[in-house]
N, C-alpha and C positions, 0 to 999 in steps of 0.2 A: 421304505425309509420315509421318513416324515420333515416334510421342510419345515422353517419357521415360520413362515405363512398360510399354514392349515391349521384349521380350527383346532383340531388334535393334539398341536402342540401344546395348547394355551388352556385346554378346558380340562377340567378335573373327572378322570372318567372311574365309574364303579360299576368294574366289570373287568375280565380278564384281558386289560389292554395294557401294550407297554409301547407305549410313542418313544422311539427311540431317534435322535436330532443327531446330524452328527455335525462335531464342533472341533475346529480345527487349531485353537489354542484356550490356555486357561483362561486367557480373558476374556474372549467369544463365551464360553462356559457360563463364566462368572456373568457375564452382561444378560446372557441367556435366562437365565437362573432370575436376576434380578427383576427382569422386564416382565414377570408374571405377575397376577394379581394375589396367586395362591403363593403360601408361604408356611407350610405347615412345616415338613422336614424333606431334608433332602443326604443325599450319599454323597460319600466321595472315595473312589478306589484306587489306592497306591500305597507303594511300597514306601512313599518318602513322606515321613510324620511332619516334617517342618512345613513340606508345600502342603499338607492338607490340612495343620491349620491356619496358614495362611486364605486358605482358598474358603475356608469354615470362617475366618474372620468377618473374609468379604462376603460371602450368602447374608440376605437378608431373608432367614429361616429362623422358626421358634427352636428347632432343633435338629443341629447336623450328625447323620451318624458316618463313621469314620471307617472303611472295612467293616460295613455289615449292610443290612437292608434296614426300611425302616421301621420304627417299632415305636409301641408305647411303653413307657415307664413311670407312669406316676410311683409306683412304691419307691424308685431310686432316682426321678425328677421330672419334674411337672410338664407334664401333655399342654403343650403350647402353640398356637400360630401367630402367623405376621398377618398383615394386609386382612383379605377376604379369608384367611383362613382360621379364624379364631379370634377372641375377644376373651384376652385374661389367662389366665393357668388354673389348673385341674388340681385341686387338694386343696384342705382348710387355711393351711399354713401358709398357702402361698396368696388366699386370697388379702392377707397384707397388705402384699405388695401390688394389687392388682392396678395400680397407677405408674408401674415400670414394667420394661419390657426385658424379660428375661432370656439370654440365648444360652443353649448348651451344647456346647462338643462333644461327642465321644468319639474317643483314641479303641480300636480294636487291634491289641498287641495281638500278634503269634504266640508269644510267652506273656506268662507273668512278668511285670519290671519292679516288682517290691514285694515283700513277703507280709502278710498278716499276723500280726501277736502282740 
């Protein structure tokens, strides 16, 4: 188990490591979350779509996934970070806006909630 106080927690590692903190409410989480320098994406796992995205509101991440791990997507929205983790968004179109900062949630339903046609 990895406390808040070890370098582990805080440092971006590439390599097959998963620091896992354990946090004893959402706001601990959330403050958790915040107090990092890195800020690329982050998860959140629950059944309850309203607290995750409230708790997706509060992360200051380029992009929260919702029920999944995390991933890139530029073909369905722009590869982003916050802080130390990135400068701008990934595709022509977004370089636009490359003077705002853009955050994206994704909701991973169990079902479909609307049909395509």
């Amino acid at each position: 188990h990895v406390r808040p106080d070890m370098r582990l927690a805080w440092e971006e590692q590439f390599g097959p490591v998963l620091p896992v903190v354990r946090i004893v409410s959402v706001e601990e989480g959330i403050n958790h979350c915040n107090a990092n320098n890195l800020a690329l994406q982050g998860c959140i796992f629950t059944t309850d779509i309203d607290k995750a995205i409230m708790i997706s509101d509060a992360m200051e991440a380029g992009t929260v996934q919702i029920n999944s791990a995390p991933a890139r997507g530029p073909d369905h929205f722009p590869f982003q970070g916050m802080r130390d983790s990135g400068i701008g968004s990934q595709g022509i179109s977004n370089s636009i806006n490359m003077m705002t900062k853009v955050k994206s949630t994704v909701i991973n339903l169990p079902s479909p909630s609307y049909t395509m046609g």
